[in-house]
Backbone bond lengths (Angstrom), bond angles and torsions (degrees), N, CA, C in turn:
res aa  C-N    CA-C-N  psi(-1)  N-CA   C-N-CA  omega(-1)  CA-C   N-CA-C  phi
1 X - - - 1.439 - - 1.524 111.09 -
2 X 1.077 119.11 -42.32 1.835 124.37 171.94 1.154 119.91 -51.46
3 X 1.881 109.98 -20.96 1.228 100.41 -169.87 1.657 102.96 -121.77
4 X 1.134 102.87 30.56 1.473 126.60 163.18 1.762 118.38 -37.48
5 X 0.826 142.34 143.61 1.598 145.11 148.89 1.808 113.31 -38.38
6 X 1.342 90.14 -67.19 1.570 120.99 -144.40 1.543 99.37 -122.46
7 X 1.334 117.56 137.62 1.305 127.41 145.29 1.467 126.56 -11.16
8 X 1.532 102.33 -69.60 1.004 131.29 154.80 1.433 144.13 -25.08
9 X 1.251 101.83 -49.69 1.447 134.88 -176.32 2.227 102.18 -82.66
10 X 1.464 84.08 -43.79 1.149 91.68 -173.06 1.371 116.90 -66.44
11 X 1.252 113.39 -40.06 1.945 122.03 176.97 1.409 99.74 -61.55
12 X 1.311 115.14 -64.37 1.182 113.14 157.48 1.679 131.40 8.54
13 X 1.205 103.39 -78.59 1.366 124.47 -152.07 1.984 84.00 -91.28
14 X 1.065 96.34 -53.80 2.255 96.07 168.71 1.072 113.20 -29.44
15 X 1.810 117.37 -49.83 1.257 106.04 -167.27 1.790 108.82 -95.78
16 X 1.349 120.10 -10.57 1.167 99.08 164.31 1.523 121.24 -72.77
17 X 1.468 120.94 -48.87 1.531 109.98 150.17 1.596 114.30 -17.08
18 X 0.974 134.62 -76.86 1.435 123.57 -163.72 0.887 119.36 -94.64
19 X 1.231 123.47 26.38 1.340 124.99 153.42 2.159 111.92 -109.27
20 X 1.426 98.61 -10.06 1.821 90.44 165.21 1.253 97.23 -99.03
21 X 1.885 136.68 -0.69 1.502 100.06 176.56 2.002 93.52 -99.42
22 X 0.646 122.39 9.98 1.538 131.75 -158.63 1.577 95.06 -60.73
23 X 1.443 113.68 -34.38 2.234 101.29 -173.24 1.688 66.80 -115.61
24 X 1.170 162.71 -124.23 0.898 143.20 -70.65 1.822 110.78 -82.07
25 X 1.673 114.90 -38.84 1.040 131.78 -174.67 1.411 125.03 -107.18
26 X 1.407 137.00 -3.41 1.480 159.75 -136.47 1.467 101.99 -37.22
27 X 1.383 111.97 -27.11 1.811 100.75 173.03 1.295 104.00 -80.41
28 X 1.017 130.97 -26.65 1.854 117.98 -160.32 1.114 71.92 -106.96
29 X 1.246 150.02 13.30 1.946 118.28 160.90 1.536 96.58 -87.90
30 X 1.495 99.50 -56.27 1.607 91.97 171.00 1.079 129.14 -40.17
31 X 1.173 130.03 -31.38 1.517 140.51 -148.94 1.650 99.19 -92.66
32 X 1.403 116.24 -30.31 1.318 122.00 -171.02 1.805 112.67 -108.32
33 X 1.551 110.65 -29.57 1.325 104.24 127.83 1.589 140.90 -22.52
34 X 1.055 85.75 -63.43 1.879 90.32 -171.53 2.001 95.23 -108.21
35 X 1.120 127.69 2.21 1.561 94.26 166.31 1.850 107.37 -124.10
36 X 1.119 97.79 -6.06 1.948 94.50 -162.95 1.612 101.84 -81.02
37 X 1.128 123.91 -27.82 1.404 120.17 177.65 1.374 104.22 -63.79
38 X 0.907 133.64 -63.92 1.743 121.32 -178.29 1.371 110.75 -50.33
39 X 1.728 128.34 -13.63 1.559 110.18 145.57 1.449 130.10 -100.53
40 X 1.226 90.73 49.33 1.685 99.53 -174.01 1.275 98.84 -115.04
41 X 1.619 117.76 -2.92 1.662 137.75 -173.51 2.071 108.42 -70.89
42 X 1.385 94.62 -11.08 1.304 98.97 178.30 2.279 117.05 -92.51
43 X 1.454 78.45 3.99 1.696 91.29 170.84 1.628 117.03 -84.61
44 X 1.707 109.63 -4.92 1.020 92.21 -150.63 2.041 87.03 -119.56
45 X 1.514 90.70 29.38 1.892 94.39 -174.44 1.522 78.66 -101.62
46 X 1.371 91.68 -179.24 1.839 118.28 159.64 1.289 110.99 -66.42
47 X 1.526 110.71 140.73 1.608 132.33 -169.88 1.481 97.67 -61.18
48 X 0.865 133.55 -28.85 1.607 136.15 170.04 1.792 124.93 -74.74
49 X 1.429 106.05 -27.44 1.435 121.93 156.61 1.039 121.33 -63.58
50 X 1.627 121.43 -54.88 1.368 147.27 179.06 1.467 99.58 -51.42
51 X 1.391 105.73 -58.81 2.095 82.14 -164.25 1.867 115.99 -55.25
52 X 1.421 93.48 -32.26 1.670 110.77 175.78 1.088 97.98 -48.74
53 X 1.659 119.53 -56.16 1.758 95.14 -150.54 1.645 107.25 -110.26
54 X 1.197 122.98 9.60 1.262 121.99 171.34 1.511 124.81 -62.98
55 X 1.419 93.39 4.15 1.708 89.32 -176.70 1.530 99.32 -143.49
56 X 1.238 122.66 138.31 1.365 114.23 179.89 2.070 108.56 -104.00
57 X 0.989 91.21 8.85 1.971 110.43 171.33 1.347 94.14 -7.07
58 X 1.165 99.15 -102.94 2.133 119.40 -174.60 1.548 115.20 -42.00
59 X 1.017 117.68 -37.72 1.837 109.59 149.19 1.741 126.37 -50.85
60 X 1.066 90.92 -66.40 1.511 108.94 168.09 1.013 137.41 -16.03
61 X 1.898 87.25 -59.44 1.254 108.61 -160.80 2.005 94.68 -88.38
62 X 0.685 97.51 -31.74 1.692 109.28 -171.41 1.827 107.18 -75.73
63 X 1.257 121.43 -18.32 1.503 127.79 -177.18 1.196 79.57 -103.52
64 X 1.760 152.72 -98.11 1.050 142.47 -168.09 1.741 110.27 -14.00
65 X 1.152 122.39 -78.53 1.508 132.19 -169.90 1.579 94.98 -41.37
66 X 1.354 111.25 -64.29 1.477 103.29 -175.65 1.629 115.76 -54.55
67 X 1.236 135.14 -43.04 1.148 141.51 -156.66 1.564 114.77 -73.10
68 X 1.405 102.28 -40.93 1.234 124.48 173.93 1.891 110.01 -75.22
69 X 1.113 101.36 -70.26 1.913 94.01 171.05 1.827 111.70 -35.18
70 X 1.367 99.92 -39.86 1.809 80.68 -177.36 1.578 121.30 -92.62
71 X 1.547 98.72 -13.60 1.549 99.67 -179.19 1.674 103.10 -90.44
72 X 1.773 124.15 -12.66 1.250 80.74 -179.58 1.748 116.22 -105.76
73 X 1.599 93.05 16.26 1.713 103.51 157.91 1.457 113.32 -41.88
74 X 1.205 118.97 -64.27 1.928 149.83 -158.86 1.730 86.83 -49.05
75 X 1.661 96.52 -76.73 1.506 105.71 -174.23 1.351 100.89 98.12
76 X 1.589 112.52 -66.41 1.469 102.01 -165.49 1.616 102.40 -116.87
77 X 1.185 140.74 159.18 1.064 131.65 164.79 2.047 108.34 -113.37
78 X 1.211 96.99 146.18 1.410 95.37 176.92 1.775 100.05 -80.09
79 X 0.723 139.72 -43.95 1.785 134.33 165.06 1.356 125.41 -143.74
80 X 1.497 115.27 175.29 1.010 101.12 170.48 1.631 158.86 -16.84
81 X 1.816 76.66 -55.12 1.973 111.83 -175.68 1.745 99.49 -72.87
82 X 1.127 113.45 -52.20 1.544 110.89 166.84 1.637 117.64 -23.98
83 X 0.952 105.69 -62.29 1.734 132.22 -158.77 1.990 76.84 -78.47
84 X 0.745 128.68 -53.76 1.251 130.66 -152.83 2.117 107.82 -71.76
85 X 1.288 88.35 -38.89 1.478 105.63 -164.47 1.789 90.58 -80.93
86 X 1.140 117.65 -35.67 1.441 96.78 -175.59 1.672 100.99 -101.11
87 X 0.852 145.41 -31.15 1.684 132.72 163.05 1.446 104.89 -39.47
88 X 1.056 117.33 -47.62 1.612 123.97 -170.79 1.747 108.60 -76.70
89 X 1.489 118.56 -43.92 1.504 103.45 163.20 1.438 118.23 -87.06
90 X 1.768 124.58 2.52 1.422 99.00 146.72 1.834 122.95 -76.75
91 X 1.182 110.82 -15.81 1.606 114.12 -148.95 2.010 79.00 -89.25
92 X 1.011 113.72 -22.59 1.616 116.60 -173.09 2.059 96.30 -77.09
93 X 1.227 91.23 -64.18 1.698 97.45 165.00 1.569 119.00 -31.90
94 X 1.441 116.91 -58.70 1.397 128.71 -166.65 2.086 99.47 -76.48
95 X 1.417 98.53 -31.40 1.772 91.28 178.16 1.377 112.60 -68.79
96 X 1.506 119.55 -40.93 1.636 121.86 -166.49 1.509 97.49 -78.61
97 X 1.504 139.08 -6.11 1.478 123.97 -162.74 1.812 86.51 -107.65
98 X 1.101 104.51 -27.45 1.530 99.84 173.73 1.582 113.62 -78.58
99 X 1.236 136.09 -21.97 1.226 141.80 -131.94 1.674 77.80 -115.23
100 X 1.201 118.17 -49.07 1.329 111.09 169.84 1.244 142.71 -94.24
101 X 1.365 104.58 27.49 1.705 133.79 172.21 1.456 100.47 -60.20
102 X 1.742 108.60 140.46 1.296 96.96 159.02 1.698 118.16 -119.32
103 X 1.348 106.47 21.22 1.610 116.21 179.32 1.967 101.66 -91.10
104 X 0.880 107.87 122.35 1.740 104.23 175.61 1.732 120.70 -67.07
105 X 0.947 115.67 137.74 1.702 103.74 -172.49 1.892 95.64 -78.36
106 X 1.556 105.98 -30.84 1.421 106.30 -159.24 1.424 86.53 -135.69
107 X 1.773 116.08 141.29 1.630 109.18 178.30 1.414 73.46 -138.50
108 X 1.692 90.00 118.88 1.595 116.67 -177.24 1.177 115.30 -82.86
109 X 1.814 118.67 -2.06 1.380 97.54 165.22 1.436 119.88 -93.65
110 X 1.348 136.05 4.18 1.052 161.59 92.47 1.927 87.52 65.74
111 X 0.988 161.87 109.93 2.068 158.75 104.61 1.667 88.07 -7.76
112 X 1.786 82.09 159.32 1.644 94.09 151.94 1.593 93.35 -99.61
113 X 1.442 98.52 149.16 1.574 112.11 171.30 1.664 101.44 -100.91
């Protein structure tokens, strides 16, 4: 569906997704029901925006790497909230180092070429 043409094309292709996980998976149909359309909001930039942001890869990949290097220091967690309290003050860590980036991921004044 991300790599859709069209808007169009793209809902499209959403709802056939959730409709083959619909008997096998019924929460993640729901789940993609009600959350994937609000990232379908990236159909509605410039075709030159769009290839940028259709993929969140290089985020991903950079919160994963981090998340994982510090959690598998711990090893064990005494509970849940443990595990919880430090994912959440790295992911707080990883927002303010971005938040104060001064390289742009996307420079919106950017033409289509």
């Amino acid at each position: 569906m991300w790599n859709a043409s069209t808007l169009a094309k793209a809902e499209t292709a959403l709802a056939e997704i959730v409709a083959s996980y619909r008997t096998s998976a019924p929460k993640l149909a729901a789940w993609l029901e009600e959350n994937a359309p609000e990232g379908l909001a990236v159909f509605t930039l410039p075709e030159h925006h769009r290839r940028r942001l259709r993929t969140s890869n290089p985020m991903e990949r950079s919160v994963q790497h981090e998340l994982k290097r510090r959690t598998v220091k711990v090893r064990v967690f005494p509970s849940d909230d443990a595990l919880l309290r430090l994912v959440s003050a790295v992911l707080v860590e990883i927002d303010e180092k971005w938040a104060s980036e001064t390289k742009a991921y996307i420079k919106w004044e950017c033409q289509d070429a």
